[in-house]
N, C-alpha and C positions, 0 to 999 in steps of 0.2 A: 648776118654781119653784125658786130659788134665793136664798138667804139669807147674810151678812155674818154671822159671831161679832166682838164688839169683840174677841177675840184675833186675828183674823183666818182663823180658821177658816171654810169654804165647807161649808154644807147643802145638797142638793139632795131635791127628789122630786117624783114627777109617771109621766109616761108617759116612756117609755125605749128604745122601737124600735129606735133607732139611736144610744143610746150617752150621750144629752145630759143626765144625769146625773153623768157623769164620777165615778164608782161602780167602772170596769171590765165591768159587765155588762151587758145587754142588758131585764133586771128591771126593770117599771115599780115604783113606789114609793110606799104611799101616806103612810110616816111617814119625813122627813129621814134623809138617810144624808152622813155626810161624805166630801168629794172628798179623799182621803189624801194625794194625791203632790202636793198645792200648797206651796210657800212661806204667812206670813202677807199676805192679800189685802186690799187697800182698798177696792175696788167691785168688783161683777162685774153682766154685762150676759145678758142670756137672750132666744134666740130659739125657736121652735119648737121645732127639731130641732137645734139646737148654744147652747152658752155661753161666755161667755168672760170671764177674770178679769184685771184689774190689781194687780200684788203690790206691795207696799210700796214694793219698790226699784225699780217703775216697768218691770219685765219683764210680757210680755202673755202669756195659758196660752189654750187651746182645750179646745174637747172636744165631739163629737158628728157629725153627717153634715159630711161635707167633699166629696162627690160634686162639687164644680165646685171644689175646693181655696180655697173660702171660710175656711178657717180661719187658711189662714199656715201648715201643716203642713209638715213638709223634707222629707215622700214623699206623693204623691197617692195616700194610703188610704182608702176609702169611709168607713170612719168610723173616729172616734177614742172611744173609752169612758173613756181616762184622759186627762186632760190631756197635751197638747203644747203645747213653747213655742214661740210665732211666733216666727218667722224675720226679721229687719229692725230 
């Protein structure tokens, strides 16, 4: 699960296998930890095992399994734990 601050700030917590946190670690979570490395965020979108955020200035971030390069990532790495920003 993943949460909006009106500053813009990104919450996350939950299960964390592979990364979808965007925390850095691999640590599931059962109390909010915030995703550090974003700009301020407008929405962000969660799926199982990856999330993904739209920042203010309308740049798109990633974070979590990318195993079929679902995320937009610039190198096919099985997962991403911090945010990356799509490509496009």
């Amino acid at each position: 699960t993943c949460v909006v601050r009106t500053n813009g700030a990104v919450l996350c917590f939950g299960w964390n296998q592979v990364g979808q946190l965007g925390d850095g670690t691999f640590d599931s979570r059962a109390e909010p930890r915030t995703v550090e490395t974003l700009p301020p965020v407008a929405s962000v979108g969660v799926g199982q095992n990856h999330a993904c955020a739209l920042t203010r200035t309308g740049t798109v971030f990633c974070w979590g399994y990318n195993g079929l390069g679902q995320l937009g990532a610039p190198t096919p790495t099985e997962s991403y734990p911090r945010p990356v920003e799509v490509e496009g």
